[in-house]
BAVO-944668 format. One record per atom (N, C-alpha, C, CB): atom name; x, y, z. Coordinates in Angstrom, 1 decimal, padded with zeros to 4 digits. Last residue first. Glycine has a CB too. Layout:
<rs>
R | name | px | py | pz
R | CA | X | Y | Z;
...
</rs>
This chain:
<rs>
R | name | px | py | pz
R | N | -007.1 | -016.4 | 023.9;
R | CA | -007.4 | -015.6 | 025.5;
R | C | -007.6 | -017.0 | 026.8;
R | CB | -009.5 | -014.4 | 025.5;
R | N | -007.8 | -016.5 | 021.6;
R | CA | -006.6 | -016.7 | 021.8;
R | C | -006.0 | -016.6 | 023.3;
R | CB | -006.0 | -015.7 | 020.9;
R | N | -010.4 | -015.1 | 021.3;
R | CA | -010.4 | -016.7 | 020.9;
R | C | -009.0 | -017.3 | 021.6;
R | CB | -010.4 | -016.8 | 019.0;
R | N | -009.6 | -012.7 | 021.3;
R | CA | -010.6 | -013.1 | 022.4;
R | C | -010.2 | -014.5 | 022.2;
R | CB | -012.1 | -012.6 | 022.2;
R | N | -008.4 | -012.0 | 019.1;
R | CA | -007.3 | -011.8 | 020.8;
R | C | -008.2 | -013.0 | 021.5;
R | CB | -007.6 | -009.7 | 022.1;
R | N | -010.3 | -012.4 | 016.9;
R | CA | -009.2 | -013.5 | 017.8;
R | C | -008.3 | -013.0 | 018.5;
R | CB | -008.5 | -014.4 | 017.1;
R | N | -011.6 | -010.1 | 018.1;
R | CA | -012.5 | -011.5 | 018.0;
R | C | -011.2 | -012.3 | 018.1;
R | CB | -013.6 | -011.8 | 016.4;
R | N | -010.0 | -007.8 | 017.7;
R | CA | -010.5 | -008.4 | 018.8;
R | C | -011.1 | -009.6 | 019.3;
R | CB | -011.2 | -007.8 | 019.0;
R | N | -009.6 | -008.3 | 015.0;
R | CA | -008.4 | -008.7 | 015.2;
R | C | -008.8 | -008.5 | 016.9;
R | CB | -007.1 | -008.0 | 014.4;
R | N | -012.1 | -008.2 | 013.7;
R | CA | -011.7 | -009.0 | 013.8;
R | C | -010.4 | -009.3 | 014.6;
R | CB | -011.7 | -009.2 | 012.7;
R | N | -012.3 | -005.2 | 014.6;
R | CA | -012.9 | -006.3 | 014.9;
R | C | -012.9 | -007.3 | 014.9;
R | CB | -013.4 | -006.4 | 014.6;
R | N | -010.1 | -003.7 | 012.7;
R | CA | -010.5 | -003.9 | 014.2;
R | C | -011.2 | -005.0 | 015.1;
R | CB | -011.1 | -003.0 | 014.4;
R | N | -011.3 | -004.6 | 010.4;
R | CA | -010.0 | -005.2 | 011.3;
R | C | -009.7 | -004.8 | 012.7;
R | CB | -008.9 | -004.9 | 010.8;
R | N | -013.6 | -003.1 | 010.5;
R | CA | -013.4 | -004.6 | 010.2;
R | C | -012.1 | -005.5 | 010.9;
R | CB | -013.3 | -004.7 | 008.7;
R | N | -012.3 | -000.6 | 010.5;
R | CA | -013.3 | -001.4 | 011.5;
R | C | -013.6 | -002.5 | 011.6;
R | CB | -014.3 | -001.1 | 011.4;
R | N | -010.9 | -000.5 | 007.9;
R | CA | -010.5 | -000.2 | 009.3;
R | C | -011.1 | -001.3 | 010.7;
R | CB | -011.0 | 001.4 | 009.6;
R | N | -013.1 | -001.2 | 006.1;
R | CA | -012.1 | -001.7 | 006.6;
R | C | -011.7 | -001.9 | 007.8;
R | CB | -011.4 | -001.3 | 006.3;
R | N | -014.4 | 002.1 | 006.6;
R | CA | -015.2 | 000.2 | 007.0;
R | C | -014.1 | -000.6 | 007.4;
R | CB | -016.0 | -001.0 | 005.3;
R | N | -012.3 | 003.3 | 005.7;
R | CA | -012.8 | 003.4 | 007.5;
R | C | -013.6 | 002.1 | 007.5;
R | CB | -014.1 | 005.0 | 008.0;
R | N | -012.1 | 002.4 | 003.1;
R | CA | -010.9 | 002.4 | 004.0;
R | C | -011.3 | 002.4 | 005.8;
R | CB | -010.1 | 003.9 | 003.6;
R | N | -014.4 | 003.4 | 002.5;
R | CA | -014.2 | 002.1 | 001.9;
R | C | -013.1 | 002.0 | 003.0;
R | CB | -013.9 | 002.0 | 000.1;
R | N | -014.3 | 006.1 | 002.3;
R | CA | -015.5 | 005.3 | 003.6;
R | C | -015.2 | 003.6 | 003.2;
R | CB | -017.9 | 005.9 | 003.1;
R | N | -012.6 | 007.0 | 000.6;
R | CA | -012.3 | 007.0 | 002.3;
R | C | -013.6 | 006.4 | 003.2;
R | CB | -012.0 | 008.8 | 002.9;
R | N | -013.7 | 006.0 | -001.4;
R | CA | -012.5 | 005.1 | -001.3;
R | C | -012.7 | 005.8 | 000.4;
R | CB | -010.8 | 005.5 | -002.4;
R | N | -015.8 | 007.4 | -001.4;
R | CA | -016.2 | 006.4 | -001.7;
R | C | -015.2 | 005.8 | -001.3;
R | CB | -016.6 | 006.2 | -002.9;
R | N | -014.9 | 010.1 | -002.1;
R | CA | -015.6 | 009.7 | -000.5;
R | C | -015.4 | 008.6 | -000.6;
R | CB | -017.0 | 009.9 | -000.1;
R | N | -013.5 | 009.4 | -004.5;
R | CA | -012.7 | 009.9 | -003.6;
R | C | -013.7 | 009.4 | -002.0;
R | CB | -012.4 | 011.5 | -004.1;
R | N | -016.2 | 009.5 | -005.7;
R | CA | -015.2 | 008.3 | -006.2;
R | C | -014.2 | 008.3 | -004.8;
R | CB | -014.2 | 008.7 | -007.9;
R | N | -017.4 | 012.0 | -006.2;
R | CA | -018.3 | 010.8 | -005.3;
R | C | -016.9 | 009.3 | -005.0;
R | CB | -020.2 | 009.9 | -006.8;
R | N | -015.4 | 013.3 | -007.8;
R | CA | -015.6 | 013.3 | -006.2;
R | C | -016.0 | 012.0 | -005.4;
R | CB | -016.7 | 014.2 | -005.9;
R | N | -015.9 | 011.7 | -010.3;
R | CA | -014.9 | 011.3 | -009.2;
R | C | -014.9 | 012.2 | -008.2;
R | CB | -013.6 | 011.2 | -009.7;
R | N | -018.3 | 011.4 | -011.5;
R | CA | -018.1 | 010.5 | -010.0;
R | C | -017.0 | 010.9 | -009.4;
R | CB | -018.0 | 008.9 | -010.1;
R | N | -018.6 | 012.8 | -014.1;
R | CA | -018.8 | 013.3 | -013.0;
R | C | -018.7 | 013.1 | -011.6;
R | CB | -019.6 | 013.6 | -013.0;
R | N | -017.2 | 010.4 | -015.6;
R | CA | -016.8 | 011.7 | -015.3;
R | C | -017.3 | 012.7 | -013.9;
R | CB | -017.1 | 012.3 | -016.6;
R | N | -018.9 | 008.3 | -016.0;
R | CA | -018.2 | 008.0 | -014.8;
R | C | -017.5 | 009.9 | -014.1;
R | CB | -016.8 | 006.6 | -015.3;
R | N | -021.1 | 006.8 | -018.5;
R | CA | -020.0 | 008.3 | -017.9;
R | C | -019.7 | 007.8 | -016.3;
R | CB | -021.1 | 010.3 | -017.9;
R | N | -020.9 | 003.4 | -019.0;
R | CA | -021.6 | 004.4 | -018.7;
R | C | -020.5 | 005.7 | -018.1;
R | CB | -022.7 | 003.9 | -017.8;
R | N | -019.7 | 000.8 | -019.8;
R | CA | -019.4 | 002.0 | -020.6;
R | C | -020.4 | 003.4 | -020.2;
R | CB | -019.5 | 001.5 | -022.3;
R | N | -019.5 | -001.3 | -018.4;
R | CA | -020.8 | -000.8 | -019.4;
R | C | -020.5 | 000.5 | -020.2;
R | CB | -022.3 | -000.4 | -018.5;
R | N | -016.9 | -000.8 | -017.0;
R | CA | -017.2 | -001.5 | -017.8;
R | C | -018.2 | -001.5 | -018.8;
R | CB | -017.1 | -002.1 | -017.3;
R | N | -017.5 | 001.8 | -015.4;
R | CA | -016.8 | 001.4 | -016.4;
R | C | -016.9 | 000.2 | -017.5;
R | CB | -015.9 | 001.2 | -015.8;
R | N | -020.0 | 000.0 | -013.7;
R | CA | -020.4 | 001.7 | -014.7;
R | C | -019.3 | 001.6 | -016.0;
R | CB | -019.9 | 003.6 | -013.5;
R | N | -018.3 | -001.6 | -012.4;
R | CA | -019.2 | -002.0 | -013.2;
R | C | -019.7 | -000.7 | -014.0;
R | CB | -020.2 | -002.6 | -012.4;
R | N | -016.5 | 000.4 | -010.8;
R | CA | -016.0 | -000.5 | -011.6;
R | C | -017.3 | -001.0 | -012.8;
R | CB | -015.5 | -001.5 | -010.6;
R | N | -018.4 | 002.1 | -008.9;
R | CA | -017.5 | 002.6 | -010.3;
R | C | -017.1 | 001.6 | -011.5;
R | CB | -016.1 | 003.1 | -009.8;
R | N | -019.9 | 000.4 | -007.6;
R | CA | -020.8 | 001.0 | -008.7;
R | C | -019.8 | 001.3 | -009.8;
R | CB | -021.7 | 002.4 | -008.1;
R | N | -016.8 | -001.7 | -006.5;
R | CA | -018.2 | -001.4 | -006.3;
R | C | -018.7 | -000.7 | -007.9;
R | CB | -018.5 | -000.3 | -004.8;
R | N | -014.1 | -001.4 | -005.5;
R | CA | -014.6 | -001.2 | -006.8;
R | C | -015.9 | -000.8 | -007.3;
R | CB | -014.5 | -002.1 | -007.2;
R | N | -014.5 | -001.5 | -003.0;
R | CA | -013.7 | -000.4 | -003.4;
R | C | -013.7 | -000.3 | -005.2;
R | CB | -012.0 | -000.7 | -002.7;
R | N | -015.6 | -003.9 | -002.1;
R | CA | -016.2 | -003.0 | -001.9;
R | C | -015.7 | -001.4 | -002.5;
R | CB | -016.2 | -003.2 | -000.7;
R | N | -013.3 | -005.4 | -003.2;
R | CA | -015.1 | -005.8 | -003.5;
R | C | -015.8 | -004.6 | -003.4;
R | CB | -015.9 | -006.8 | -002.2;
R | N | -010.8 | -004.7 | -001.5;
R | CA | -011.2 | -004.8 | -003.3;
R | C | -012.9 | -005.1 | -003.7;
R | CB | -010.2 | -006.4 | -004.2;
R | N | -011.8 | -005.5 | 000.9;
R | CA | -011.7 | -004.4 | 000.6;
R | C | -011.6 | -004.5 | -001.3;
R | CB | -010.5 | -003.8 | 001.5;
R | N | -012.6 | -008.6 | 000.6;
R | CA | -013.4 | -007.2 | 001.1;
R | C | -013.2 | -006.0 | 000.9;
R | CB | -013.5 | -007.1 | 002.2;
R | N | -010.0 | -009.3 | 000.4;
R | CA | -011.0 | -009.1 | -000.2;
R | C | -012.8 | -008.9 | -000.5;
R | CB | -010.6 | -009.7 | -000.5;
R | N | -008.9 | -008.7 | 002.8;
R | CA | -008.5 | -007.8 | 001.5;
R | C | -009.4 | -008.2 | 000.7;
R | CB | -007.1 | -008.1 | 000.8;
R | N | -010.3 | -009.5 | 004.6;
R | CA | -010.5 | -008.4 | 004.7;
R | C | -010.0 | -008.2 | 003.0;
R | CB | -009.8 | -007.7 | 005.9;
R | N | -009.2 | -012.9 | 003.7;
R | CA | -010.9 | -012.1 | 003.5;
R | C | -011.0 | -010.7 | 004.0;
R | CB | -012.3 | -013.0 | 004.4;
R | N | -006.7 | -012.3 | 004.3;
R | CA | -007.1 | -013.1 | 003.0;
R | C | -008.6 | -012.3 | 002.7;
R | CB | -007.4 | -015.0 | 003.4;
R | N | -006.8 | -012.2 | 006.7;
R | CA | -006.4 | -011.5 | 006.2;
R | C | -006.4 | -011.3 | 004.6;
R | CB | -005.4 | -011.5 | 006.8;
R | N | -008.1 | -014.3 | 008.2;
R | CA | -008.5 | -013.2 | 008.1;
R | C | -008.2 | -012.2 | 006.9;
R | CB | -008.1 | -012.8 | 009.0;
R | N | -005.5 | -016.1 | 007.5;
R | CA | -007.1 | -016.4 | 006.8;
R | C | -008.1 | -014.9 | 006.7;
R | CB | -008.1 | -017.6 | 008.0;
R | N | -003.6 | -015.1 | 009.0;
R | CA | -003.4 | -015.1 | 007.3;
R | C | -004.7 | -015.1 | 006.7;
R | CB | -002.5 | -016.6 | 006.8;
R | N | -004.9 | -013.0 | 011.7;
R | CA | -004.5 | -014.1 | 011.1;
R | C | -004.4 | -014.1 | 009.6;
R | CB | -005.3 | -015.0 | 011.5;
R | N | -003.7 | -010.0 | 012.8;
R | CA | -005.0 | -011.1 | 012.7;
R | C | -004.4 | -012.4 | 012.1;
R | CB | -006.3 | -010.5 | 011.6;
R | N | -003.1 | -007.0 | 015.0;
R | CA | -003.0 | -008.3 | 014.1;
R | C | -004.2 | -009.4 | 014.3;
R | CB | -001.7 | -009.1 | 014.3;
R | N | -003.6 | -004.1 | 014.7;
R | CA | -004.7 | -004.7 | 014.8;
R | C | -004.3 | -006.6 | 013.9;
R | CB | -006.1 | -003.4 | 014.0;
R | N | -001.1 | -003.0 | 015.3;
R | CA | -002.1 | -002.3 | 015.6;
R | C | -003.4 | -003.4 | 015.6;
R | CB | -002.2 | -001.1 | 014.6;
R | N | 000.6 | -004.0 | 013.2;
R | CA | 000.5 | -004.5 | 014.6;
R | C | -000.5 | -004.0 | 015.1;
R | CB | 001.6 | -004.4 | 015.4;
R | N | 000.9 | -006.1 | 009.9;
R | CA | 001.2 | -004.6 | 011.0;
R | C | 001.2 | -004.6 | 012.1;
R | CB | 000.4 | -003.5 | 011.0;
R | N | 001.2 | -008.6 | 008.4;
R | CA | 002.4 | -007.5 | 009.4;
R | C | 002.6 | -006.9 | 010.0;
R | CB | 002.9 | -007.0 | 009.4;
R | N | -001.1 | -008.7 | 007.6;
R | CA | -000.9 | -009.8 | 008.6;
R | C | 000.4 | -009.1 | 009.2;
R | CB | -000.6 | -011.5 | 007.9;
R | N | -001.4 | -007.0 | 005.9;
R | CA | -002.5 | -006.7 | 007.0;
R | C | -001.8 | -007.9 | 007.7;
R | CB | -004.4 | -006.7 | 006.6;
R | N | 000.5 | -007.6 | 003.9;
R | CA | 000.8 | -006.4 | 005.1;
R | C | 000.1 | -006.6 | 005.9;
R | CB | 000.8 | -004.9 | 004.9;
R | N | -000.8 | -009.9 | 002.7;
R | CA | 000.5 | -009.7 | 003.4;
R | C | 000.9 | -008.4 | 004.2;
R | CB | 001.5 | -009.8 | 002.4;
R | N | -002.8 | -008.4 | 002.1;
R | CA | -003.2 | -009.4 | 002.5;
R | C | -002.1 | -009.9 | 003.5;
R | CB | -003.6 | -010.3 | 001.4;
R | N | -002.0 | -006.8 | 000.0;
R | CA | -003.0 | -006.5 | 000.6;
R | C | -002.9 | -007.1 | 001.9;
R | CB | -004.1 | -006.7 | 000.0;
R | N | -001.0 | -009.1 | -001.8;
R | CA | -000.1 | -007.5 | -001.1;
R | C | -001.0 | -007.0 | 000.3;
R | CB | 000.0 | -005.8 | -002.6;
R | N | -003.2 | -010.4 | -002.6;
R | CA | -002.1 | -010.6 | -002.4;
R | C | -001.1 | -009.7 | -001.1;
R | CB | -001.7 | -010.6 | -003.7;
R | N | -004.5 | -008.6 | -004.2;
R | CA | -004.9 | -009.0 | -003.0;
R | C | -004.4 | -009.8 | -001.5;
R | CB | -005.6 | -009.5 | -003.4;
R | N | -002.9 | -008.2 | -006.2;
R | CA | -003.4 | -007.2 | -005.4;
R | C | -004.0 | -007.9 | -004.0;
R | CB | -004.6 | -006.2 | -006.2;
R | N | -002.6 | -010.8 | -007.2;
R | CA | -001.8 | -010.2 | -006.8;
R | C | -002.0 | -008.6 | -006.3;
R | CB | -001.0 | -010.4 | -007.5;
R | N | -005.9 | -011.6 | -007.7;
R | CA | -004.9 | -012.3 | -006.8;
R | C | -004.2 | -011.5 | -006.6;
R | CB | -004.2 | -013.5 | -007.1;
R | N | -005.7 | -008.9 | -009.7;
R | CA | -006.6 | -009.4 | -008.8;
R | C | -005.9 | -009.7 | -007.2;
R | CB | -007.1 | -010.7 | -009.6;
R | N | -003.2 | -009.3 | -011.7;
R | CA | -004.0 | -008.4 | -011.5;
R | C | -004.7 | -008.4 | -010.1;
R | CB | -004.8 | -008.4 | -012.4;
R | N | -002.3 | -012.3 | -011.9;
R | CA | -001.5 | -010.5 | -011.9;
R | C | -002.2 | -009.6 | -011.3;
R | CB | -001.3 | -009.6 | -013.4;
R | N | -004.5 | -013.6 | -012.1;
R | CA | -003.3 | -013.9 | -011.5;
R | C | -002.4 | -012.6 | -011.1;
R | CB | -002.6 | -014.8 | -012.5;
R | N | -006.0 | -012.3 | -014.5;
R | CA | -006.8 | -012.8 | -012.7;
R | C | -005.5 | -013.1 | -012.0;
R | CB | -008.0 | -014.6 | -012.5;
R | N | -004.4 | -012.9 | -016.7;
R | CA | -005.2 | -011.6 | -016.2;
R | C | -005.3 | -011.7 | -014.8;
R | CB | -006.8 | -011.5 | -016.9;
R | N | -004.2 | -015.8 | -016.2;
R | CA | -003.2 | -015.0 | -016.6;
R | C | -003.6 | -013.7 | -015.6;
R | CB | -003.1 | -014.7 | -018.3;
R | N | -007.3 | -016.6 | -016.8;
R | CA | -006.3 | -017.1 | -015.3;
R | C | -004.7 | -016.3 | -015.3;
R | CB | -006.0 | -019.1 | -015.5;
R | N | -007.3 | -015.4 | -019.4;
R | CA | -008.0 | -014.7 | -018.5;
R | C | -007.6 | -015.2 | -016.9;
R | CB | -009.4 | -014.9 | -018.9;
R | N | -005.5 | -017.0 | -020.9;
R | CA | -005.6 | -015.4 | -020.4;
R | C | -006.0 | -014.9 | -019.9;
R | CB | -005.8 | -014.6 | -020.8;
R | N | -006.8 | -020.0 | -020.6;
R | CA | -005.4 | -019.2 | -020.1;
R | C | -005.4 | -017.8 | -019.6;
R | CB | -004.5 | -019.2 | -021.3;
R | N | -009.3 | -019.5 | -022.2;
R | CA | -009.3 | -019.6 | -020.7;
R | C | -008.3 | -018.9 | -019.8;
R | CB | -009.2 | -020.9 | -020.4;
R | N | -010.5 | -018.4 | -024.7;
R | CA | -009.1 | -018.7 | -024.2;
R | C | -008.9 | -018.4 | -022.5;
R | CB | -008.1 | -017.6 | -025.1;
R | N | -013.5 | -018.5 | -025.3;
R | CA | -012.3 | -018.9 | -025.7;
R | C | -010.7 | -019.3 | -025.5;
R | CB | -012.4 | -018.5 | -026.2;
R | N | -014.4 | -017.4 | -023.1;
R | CA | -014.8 | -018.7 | -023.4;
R | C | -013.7 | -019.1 | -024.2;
R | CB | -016.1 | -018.9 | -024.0;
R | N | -013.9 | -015.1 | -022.4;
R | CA | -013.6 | -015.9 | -021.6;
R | C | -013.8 | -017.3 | -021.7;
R | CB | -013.9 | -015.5 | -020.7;
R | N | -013.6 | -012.8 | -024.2;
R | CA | -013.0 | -014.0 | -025.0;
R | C | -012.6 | -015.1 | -024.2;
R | CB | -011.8 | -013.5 | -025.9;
R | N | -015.0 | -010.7 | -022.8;
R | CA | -015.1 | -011.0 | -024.3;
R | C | -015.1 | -012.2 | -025.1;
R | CB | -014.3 | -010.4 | -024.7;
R | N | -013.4 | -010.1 | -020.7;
R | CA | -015.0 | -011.1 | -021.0;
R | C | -015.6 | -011.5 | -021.8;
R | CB | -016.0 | -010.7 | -020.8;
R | N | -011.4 | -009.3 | -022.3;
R | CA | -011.0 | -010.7 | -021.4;
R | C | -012.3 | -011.3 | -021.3;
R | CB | -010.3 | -010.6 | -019.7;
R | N | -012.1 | -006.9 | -023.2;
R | CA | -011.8 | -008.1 | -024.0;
R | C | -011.5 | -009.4 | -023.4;
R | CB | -010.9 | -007.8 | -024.8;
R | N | -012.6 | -005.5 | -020.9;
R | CA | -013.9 | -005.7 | -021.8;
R | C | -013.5 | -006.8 | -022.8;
R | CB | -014.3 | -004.2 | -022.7;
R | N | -010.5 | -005.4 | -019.3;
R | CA | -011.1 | -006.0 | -018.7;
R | C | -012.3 | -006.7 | -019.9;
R | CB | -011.4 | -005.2 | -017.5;
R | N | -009.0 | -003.7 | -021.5;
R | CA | -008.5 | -005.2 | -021.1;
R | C | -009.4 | -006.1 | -020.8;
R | CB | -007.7 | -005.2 | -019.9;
R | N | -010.6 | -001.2 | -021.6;
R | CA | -010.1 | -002.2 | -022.9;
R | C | -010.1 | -003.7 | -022.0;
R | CB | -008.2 | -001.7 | -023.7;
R | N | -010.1 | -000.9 | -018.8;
R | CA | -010.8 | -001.1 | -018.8;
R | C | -011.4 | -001.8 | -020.3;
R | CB | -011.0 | -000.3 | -018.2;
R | N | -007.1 | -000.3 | -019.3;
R | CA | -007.1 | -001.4 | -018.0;
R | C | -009.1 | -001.8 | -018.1;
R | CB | -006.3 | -000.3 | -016.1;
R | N | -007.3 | 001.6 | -020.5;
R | CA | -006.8 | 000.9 | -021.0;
R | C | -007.5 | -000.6 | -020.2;
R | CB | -005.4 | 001.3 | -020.9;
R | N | -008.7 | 004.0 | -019.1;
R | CA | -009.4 | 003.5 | -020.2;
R | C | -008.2 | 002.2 | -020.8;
R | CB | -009.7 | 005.0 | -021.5;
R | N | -009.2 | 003.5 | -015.5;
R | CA | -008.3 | 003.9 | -016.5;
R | C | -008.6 | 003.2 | -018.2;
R | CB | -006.7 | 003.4 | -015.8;
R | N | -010.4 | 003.4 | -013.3;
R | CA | -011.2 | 004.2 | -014.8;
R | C | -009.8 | 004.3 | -015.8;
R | CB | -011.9 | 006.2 | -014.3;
R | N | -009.3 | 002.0 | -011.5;
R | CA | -010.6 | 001.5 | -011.8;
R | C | -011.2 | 002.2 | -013.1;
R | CB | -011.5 | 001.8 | -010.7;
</rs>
């Protein structure tokens, strides 16, 4: 999320999302989708708390939503970030416990449905 390249990228893709559509469905394809992707495929594999493909679709992207949050946008505006990365670190483990809970939840809601 702070890596000064990956944040170049992001600044010129907005940059030029009018002009060249392609790249930016390129960009979003690799990047994004395929994180969310992965994401999305294990949470349907594990077992502790299975759920469904759909579920699993919208935790992961919930979790990327919420795991980017203040940092990501700050990057992008180009505001200091330097002093966040503590705040950055809590931020991912309370981003991970929501989760958690989420799937927990969900994956009681359809035991229940499945009952």
């Amino acid at each position: 999320l702070s890596d000064p390249e990956v944040i170049a990228t992001y600044k010129a893709l907005i940059g030029g999302v009018n002009t060249n559509q392609h790249i930016s469905e390129l960009f979003y394809t690799a990047g994004s989708r395929r994180g969310r992707k992965i994401l999305s495929d294990f949470l349907t594999t594990q077992q502790k708390y299975p759920i469904s493909t759909a579920c699993a679709e919208k935790v992961s992207i919930l979790f990327f939503s919420a795991l980017k949050g203040e940092f990501h946008i700050k990057n992008l505006l180009g505001l200091d970030t330097q002093d966040d990365a503590k705040q950055f670190s809590q931020h991912v483990d309370q981003v991970v416990e929501w989760v958690m809970l989420c799937l927990k939840h969900e994956s009681s809601k359809e035991a229940a449905l499945n009952t």
